[in-house]
C-alpha positions as CSV (number, residue, x, y, z in Angstrom):
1,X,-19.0,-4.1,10.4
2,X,-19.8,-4.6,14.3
3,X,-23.2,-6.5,14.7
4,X,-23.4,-7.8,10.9
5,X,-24.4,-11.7,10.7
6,X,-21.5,-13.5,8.9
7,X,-21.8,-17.5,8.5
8,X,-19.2,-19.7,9.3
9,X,-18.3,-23.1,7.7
10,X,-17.3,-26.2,9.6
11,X,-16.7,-29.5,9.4
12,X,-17.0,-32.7,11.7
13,X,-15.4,-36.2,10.8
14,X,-16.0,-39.4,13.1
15,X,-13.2,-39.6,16.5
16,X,-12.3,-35.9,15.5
17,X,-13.1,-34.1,18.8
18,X,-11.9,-30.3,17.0
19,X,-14.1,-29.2,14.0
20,X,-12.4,-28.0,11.1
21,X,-13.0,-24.4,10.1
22,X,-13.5,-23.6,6.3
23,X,-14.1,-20.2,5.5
24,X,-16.5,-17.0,6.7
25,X,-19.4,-15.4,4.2
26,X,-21.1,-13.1,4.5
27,X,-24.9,-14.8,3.4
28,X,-26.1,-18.7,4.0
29,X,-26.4,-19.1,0.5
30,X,-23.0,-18.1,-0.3
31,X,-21.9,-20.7,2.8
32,X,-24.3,-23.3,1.3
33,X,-22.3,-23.0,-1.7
34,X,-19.3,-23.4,-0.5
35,X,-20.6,-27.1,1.4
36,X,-21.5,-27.9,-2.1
37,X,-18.5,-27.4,-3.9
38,X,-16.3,-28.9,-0.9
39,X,-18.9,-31.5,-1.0
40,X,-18.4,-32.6,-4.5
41,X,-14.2,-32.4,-4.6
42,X,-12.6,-35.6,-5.1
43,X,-9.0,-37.0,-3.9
44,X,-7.2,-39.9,-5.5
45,X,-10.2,-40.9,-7.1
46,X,-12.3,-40.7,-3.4
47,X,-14.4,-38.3,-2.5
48,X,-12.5,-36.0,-0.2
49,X,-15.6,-35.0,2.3
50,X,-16.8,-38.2,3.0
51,X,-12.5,-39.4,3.7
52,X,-11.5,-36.8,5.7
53,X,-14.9,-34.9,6.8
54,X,-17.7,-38.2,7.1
55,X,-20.2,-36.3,9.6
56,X,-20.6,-33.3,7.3
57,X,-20.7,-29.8,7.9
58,X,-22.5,-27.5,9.9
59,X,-22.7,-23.4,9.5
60,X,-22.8,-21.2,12.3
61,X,-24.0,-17.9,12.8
62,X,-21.5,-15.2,14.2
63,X,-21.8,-11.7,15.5
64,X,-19.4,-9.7,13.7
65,X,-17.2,-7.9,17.0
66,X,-15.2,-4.9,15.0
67,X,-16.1,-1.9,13.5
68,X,-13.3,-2.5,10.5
69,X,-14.8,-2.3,6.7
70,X,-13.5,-4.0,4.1
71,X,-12.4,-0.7,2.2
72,X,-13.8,-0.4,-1.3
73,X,-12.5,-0.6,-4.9
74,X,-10.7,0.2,-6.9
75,X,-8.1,1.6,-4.8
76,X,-7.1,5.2,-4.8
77,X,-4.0,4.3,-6.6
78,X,-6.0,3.3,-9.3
79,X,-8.8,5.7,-8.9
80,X,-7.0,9.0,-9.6
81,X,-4.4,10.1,-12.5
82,X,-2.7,13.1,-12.8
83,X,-2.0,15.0,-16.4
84,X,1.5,17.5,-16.1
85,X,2.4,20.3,-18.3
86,X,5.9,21.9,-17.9
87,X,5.9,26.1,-16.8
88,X,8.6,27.8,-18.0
89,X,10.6,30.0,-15.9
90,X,13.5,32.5,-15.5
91,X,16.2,32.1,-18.3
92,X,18.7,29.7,-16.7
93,X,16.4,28.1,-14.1
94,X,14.7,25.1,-14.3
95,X,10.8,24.9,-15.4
96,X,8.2,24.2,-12.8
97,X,5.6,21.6,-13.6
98,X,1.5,22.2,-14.0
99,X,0.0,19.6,-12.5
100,X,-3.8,18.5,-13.0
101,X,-5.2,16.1,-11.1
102,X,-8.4,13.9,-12.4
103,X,-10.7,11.2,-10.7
104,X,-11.6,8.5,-12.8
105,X,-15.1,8.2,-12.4
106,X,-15.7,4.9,-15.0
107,X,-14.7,2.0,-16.6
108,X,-15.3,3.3,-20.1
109,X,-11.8,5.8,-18.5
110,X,-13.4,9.7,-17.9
111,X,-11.6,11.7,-15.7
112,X,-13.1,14.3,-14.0
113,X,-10.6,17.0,-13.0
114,X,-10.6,18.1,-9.0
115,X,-7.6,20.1,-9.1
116,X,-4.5,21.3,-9.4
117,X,-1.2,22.8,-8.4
118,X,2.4,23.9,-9.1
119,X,5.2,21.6,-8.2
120,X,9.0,23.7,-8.7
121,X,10.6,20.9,-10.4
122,X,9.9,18.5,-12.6
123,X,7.2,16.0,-11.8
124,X,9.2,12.5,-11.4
125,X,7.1,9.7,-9.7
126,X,5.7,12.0,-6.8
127,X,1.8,11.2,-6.7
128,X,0.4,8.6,-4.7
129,X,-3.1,8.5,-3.6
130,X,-4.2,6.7,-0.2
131,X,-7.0,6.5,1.9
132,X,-7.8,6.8,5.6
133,X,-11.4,5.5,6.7
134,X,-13.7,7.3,4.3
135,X,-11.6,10.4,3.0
136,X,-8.9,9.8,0.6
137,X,-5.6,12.1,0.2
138,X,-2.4,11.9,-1.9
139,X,1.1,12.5,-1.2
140,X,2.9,15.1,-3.5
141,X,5.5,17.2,-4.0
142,X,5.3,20.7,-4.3
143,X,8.5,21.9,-3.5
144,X,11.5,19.7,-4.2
145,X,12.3,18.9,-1.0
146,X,9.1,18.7,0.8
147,X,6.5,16.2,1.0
148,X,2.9,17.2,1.3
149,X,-0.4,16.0,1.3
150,X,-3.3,16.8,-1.0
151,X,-7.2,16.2,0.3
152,X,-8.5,14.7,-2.8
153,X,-12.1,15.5,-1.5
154,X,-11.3,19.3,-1.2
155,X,-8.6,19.6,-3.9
156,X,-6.3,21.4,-0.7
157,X,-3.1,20.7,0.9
158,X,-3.4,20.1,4.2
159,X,-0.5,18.8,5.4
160,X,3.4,19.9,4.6
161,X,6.9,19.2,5.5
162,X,8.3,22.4,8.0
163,X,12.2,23.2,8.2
164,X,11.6,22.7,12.1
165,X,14.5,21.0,13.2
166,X,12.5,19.0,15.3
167,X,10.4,17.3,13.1
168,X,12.3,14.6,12.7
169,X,14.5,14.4,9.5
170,X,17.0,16.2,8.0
171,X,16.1,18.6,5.3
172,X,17.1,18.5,1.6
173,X,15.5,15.2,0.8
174,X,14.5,15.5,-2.8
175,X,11.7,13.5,-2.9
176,X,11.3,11.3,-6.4
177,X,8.4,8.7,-5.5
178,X,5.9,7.6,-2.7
179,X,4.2,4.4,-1.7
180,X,1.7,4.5,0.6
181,X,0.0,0.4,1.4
182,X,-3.4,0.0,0.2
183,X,-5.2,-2.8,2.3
184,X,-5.7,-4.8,-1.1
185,X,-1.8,-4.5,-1.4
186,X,-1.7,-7.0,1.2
187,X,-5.0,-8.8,1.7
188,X,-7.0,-10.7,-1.0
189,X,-10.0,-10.1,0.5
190,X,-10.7,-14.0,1.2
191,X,-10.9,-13.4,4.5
192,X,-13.6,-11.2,6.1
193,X,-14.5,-9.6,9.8
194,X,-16.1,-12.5,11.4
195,X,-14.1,-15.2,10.4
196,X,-12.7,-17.8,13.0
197,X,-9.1,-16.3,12.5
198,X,-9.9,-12.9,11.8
199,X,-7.3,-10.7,14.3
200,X,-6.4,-7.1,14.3
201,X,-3.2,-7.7,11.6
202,X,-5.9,-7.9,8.9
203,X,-7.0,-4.6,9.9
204,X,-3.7,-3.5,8.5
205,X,-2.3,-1.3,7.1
206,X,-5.2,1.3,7.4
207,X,-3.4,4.2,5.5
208,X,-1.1,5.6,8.6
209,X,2.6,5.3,7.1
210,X,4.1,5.2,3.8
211,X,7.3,5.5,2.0
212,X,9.7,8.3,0.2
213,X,12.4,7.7,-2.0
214,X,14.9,9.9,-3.3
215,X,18.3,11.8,-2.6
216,X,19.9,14.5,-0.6
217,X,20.7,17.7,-3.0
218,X,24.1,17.3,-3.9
219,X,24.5,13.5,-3.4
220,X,24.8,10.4,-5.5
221,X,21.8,9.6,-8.7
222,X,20.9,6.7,-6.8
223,X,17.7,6.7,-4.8
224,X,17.1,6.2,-0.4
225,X,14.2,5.5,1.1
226,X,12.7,7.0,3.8
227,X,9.8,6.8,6.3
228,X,6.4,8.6,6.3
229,X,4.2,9.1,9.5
230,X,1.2,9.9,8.2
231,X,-1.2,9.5,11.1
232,X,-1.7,13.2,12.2
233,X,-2.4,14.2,8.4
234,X,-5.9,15.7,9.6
235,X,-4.1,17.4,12.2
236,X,-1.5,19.2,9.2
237,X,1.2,16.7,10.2
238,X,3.7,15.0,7.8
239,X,6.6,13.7,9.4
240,X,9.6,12.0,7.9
241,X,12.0,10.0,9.4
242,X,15.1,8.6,7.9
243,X,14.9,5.0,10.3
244,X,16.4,2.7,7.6
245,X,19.8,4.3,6.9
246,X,21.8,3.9,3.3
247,X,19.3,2.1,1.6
248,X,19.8,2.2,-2.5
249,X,15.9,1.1,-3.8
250,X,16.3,-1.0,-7.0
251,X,13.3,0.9,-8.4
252,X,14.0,0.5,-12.1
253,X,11.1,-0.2,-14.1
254,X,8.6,0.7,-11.8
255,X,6.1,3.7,-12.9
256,X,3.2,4.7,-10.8
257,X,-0.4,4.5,-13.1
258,X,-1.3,7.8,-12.0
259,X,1.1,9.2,-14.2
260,X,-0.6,7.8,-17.3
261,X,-4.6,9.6,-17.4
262,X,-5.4,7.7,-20.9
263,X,-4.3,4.4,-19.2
264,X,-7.7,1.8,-19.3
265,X,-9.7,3.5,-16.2
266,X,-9.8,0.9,-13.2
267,X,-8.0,-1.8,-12.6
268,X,-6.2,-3.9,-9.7
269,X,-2.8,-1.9,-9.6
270,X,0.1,-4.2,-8.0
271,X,2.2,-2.1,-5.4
272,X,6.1,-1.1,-6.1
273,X,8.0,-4.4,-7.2
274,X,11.1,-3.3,-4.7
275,X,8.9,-2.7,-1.5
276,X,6.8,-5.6,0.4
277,X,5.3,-4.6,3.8
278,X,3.9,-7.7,6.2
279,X,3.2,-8.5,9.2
280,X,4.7,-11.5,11.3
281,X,4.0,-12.5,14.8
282,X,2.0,-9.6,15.0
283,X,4.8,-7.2,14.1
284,X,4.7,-5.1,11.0
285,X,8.0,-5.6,8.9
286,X,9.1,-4.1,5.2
287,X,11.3,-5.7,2.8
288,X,13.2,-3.8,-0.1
289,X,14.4,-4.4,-3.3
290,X,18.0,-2.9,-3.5
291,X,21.1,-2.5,-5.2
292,X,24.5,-3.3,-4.0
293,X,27.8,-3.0,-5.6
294,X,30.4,-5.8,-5.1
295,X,34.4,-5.6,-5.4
296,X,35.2,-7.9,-8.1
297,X,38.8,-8.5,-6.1
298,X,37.2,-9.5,-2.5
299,X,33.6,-9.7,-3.0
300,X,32.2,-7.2,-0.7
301,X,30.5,-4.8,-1.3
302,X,31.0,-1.5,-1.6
303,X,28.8,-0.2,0.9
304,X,30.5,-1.9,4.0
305,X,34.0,-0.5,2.5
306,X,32.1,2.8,3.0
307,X,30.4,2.5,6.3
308,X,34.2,0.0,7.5
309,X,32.3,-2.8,7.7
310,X,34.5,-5.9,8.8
311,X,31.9,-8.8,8.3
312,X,28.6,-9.3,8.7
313,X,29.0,-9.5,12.8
């Protein structure tokens, strides 16, 4: 964080005016280490330092400039589970769903249980735990049209959907799973504040958007996605916002590992398989996974028949 020491690598090599930069860390042993291993590869049979690199390196001291933390692990996707037991209702109706929700608290897989609450459906895929800064939260589900957020460090909802027609979205939207990006969903961590190329997209994503899918009651079994603006949570705001039109997720074969308690306890969860946030240029982008059905006859696909799409212009 802002003021921390961090030790940057570089190297020099004979009528190369620009040094080469090779990597941030955050002691001099660990940068030490580094000239050593660098210093020992070989190429073709050559060492590579001494053909490409023949003054050697140097390490220089830097003031870390932002306040940004490498956030912790495991991530909060990985970190809590939840355990569902089905409550009957009214003959005729459908049964609402008990859910428990349990922080993992070691390797060895205890849970310790925080809370709970009564979701009137059944549970589907709609838990997903995310952070912002220090306090962590969870989308859910408690009704089956609303999204809502769950403080994990309280046990409370503090945050839920309104039927104000203002808030952005149209109402009905059965919600069936979440995603919200984890930093380590994007970053590897091989780069730290400090570094020589260290900018403000590595801050991202920090916790303030995330994903819906699901369906409109009454329409077809296949699942939209929609947008999440999560950053006024602390303020009891969740907004949705249907930005990417008549998108079908392929989401088969995904299942979140919260919905498994006995699953081993903490471990590096990789994000849904049919939605990839990154940034480019500076600008945040998402790509998704979807399905599309083609006419056999003129090899278009049904949607464009549906929207009278011509071509691709």
């Amino acid at each position: 964080m802002r003021g921390d020491i961090v030790y940057r690598v570089y190297t020099l090599h004979e009528g190369r005016e620009k040094e080469c930069f090779f990597g941030a860390f955050r002691s001099r042993s660990e940068a030490d280490a580094e000239i050593a291993r660098l210093s020992a590869m070989e190429m073709n049979g050559r060492n590579w330092a001494q053909q490409y690199h023949n003054r050697g390196f140097v390490v220089r001291e830097t003031v870390v400039d932002t306040d940004f933390e490498i956030p912790s692990c495991p991530k909060p996707r990985d970190k809590y589970a939840i355990k569902c037991s089905p409550k009957p209702n009214r003959p005729g109706t459908w049964d609402s769903t008990l859910v428990e929700v349990f922080r993992r608290t070691s390797s060895s897989g205890e849970a310790e249980k925080i809370c709970e609450y009564e979701r009137n459906y059944s549970m589907l895929q709609t838990f997903e735990p995310f952070r912002q800064g220090s306090r962590e939260f969870a989308l859910i589900s408690r009704n089956y049209t609303k999204t809502a957020v769950l403080d994990l460090g309280s046990g409370s909802v503090i945050a839920e959907e309104t039927d104000d027609p203002d808030s952005g979205a149209v109402g009905g939207f059965c919600p069936v799973g979440f995603y919200v990006p984890d930093w380590w969903d994007v970053n590897d961590g091989s780069i730290i504040p400090g570094s020589d190329c260290w900018d403000a997209n590595d801050e991202w994503p920090n916790g303030d958007f995330g994903f819906v899918w699901g369906c409109h009651w009454g329409d077809d079994t296949s699942w939209k996605v929609q947008y999440l603006d999560l950053s006024r949570v602390e303020q009891g705001v969740v907004r949705r916002e249907d930005r990417f039109g008549y998108v079908e997720l392929a989401t088969s074969g995904f299942e979140s590992p919260c919905l498994t308690l006995d699953a081993e306890a903490i471990r590096r969860s990789e994000p849904p398989h049919f939605i990839h946030v990154s940034t480019y240029n500076g600008a945040a982008q998402v790509t998704f996974a979807v399905e599309m059905k083609f006419s056999l006859d003129s090899g278009r696909p049904r949607e464009w028949q549906r929207l009278n799409v011509a071509n691709l212009e």
